[in-house]
C-alpha positions in Angstrom: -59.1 -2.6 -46.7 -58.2 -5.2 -44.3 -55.3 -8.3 -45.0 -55.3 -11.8 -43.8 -51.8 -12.2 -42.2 -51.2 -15.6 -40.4 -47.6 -14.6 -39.3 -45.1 -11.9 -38.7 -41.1 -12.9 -38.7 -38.9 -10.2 -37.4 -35.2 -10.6 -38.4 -32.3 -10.8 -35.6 -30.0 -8.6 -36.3 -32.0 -5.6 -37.5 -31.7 -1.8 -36.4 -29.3 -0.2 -34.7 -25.9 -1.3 -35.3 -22.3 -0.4 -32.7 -21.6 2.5 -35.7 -25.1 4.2 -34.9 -25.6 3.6 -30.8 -22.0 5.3 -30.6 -23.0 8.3 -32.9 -26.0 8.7 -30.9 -24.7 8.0 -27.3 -22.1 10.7 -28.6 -24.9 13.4 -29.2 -26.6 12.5 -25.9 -23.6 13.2 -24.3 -22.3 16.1 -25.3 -25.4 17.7 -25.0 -25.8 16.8 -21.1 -21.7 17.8 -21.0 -21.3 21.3 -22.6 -25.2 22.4 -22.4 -27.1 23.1 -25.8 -26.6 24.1 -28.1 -24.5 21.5 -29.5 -23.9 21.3 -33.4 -24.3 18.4 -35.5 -22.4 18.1 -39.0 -24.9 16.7 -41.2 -27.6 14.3 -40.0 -25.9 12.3 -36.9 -27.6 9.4 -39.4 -30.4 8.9 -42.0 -33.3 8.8 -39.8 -35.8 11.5 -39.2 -36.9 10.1 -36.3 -33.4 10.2 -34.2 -32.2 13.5 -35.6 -36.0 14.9 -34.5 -35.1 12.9 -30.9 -31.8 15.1 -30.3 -33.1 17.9 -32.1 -35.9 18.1 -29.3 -32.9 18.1 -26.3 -30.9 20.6 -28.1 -28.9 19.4 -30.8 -28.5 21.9 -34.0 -28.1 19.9 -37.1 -26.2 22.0 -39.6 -25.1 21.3 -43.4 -22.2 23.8 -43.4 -19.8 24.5 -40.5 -20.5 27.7 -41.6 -23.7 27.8 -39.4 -21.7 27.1 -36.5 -20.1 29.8 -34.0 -16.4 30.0 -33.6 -15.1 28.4 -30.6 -18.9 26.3 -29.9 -19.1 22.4 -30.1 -19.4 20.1 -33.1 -20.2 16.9 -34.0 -19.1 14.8 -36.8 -21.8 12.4 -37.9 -21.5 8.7 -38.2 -20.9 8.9 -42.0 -17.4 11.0 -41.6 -16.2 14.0 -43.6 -13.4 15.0 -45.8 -10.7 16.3 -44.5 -11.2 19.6 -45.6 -14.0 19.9 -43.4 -11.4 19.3 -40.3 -9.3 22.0 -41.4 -12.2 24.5 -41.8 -13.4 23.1 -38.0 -9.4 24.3 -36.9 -9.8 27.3 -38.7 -12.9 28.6 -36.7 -11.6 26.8 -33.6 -14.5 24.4 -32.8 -14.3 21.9 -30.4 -14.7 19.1 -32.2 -16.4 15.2 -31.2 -15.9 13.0 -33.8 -18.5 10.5 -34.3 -17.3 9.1 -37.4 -18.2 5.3 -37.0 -14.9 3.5 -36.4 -15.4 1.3 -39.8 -15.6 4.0 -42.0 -12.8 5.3 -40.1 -10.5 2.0 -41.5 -11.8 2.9 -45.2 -10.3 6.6 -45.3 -7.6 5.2 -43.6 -6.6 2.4 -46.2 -7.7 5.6 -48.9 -4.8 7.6 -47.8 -2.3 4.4 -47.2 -3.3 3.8 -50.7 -2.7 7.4 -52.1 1.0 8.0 -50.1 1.9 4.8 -52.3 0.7 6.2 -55.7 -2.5 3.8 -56.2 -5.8 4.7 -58.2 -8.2 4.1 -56.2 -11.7 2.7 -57.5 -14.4 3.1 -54.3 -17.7 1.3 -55.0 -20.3 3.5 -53.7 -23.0 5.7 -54.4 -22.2 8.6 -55.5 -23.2 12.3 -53.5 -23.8 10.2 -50.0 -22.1 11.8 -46.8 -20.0 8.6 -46.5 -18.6 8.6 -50.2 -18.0 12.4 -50.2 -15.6 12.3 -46.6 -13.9 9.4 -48.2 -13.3 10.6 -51.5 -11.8 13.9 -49.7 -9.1 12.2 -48.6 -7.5 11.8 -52.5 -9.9 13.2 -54.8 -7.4 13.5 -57.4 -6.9 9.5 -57.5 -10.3 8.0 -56.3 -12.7 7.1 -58.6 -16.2 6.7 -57.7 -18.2 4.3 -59.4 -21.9 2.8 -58.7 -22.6 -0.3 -60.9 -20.8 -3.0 -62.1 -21.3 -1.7 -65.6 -19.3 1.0 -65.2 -16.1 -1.1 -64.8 -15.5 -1.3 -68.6 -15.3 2.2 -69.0 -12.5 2.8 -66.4 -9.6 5.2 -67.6 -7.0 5.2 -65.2 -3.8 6.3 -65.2 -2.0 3.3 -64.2 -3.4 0.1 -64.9 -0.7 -1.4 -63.2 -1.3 -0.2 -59.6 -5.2 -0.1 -58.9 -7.5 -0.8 -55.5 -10.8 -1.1 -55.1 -12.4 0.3 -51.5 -16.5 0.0 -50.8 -18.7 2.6 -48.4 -19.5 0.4 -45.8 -22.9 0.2 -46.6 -23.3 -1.6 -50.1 -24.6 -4.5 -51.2 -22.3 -7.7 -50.4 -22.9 -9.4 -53.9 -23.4 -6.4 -56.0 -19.7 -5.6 -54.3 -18.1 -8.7 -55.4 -19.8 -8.7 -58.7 -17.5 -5.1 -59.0 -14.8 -6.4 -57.9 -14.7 -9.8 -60.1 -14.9 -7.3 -63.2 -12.0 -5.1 -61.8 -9.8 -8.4 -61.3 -10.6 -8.9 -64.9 -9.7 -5.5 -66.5 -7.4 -4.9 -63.8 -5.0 -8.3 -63.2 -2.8 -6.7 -60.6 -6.0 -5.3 -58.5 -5.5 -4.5 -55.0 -7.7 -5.3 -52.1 -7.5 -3.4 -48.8 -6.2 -5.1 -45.3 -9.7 -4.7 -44.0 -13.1 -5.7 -45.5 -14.4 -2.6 -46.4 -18.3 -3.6 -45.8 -19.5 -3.4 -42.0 -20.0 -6.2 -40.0 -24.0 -5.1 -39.5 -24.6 -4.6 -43.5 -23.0 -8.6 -43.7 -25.1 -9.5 -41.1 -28.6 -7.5 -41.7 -28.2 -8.4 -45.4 -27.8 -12.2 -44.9 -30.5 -11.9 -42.5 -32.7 -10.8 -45.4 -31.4 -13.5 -47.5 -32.7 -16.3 -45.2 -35.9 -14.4 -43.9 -36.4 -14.3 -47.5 -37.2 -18.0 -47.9 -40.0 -18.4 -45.7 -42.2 -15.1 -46.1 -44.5 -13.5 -48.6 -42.7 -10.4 -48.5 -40.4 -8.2 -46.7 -40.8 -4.9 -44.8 -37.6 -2.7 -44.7 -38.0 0.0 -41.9 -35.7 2.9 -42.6 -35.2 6.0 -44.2 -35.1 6.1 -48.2 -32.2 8.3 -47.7 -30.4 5.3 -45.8 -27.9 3.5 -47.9 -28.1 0.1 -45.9 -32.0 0.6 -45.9 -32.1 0.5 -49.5 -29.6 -2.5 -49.9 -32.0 -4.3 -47.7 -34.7 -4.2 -50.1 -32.7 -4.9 -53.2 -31.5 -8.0 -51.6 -34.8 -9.0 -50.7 -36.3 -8.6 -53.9 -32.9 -10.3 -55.5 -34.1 -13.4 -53.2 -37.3 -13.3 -55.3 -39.5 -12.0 -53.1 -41.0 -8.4 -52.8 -40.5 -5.9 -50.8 -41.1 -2.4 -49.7 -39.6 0.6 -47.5 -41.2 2.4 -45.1 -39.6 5.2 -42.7 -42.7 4.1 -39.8 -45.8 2.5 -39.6 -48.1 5.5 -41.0 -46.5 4.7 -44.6 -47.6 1.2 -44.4 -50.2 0.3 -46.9 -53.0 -2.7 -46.9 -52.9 -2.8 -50.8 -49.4 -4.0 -50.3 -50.4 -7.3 -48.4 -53.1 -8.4 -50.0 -52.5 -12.3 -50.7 -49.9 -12.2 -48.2 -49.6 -14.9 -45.0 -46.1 -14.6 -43.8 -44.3 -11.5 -43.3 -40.9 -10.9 -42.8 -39.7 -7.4 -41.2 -35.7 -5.9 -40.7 -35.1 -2.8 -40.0 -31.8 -1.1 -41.7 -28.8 0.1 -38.6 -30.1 4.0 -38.3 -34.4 2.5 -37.3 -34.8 2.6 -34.0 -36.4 -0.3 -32.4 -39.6 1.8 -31.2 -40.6 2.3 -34.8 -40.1 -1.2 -35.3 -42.6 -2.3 -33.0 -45.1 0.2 -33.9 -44.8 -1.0 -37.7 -45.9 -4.7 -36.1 -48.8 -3.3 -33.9 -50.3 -1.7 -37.2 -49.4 -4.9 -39.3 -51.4 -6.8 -36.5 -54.2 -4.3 -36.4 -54.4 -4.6 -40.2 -55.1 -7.9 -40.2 -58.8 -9.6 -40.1 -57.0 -12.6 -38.4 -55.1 -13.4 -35.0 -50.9 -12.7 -36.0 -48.8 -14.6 -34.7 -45.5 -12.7 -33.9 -41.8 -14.4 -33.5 -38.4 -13.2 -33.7 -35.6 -15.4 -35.6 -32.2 -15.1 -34.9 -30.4 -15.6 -38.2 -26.6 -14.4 -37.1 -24.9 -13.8 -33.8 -24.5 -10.1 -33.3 -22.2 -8.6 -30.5 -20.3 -5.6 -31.1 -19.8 -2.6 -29.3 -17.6 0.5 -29.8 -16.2 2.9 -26.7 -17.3 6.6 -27.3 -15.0 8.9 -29.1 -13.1 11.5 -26.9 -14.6 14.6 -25.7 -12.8 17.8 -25.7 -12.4 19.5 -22.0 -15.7 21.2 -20.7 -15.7 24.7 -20.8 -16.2 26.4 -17.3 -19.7 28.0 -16.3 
């Protein structure tokens, strides 16, 4: 089955944000440093095709740190972890490189400013992801996860009087200030952190969306479907009222889905590297029974860059 596509429009910002490059720069490094193999807390980030990448020079992706040898390396991935997990790192004295992204880093900060002072603490997130589970660990006995505005009414807390809302990084701007509206409105007296708790790239990728949204067909998210942001992508896409689809590379792409299509508009969530990207346009331009034209549109100024964490001392050969 073959498609008639006049145009492809590739959204500026898309793919790898500061967070992610740092994470994976981290990896890189400590591999070429202490020598594999170096072990990696959880996926580094949601994206087969990285973890693969470093799993091919030596990185060991574990779930537990129980996998990991006393005294060896470690990584903590870009999403953070609960403090416990530190502790149990100590215990087994690993020598630990923390790659939590520096954002996420100010939410389980302003989650344990928030606790010392005696705050309930309502984080928007979804609930079970590796960003939501290192936050909540910092106060699990006063945060409160919740995932949809409609869960607002339902809120018992113990002191209505002295409530904050926090967000994972990664959620959808206007579903987030849909939340907290309805929290102002059960909750008078609602605190907001010092620092916005959605990323700069999630602002900027989803706004992207929003104005690649008005002059295509339909929208192709390149990401994993185990990626947060990736996800958000789509949602507002199709919020935007036009649809769209997510693919983790170009072998998942389907004809069937642009048939009656002209324009289409591609972004690419902040784990997708830029490689699969342009392999999902070469097959998008293969596809087609017509001549593509291909442009890039810069929708929002993106500049940001974060040093790498500090490595602990190399060990001597």
């Amino acid at each position: 089955m073959m498609v008639t596509l006049k145009r492809v429009v590739l959204a500026k910002p898309r793919g790898f944000c500061a967070g992610v490059v740092r994470a994976i720069e981290t990896v890189k490094r400590a591999i070429e440093l202490f020598q594999p193999p170096v072990y990696v807390c959880k996926h580094i980030v949601h994206n087969k095709h990285v973890v693969e990448e470093l799993r091919s020079m030596g990185a060991v992706f574990v779930q537990s740190l129980d996998e990991v040898p006393d005294g060896t390396v470690v990584i903590f991935s870009a999403h953070g972890v609960p403090p416990a997990v530190r502790e149990h790192a100590k215990r087994k004295s690993l020598k630990v490189i923390d790659a939590t992204c520096p954002l996420v880093q100010r939410v389980h900060a302003e989650a344990k400013r928030y606790a010392v002072k005696g705050y309930s603490i309502v984080l928007f997130g979804h609930k079970g992801h590796d960003e939501v589970e290192g936050i909540v660990g910092e106060a699990p006995e006063q945060i409160v996860v919740i995932s949809d505005v409609g869960e607002v009414e339902g809120l018992q807390l113990p002191n209505p009087g002295r409530v904050v809302c926090l967000t994972q990084t990664t959620v959808s701007i206007d579903a987030a200030n849909a939340v907290i509206e309805a929290l102002k409105n059960r909750f008078p007296n609602l605190k907001l952190p010092l620092s916005k708790g959605i990323c700069y790239a999630t602002q900027n990728r989803q706004t992207a969306v929003k104005l690649l949204s008005k002059i295509c067909d339909g929208i192709i998210v390149v990401g994993s479907a185990y990626s947060s942001n990736a996800r958000r992508l789509c949602e507002v896409a199709t919020g935007a009222g036009v649809p769209a689809i997510l693919i983790g590379d170009a072998d998942e792409l389907q004809p069937q889905y642009l048939q009656g299509m002209e324009v289409i508009g591609i972004t690419a969530s902040a784990s997708t590297p830029e490689a699969i990207v342009v392999k999902v346009v070469e097959r998008l331009c293969e596809m087609s029974t017509t001549d593509v034209a291909v442009e890039e549109i810069e929708f929002v100024k993106e500049d940001m860059h974060f040093s790498l964490p500090k490595l602990p001392p190399q060990r001597h050969l």
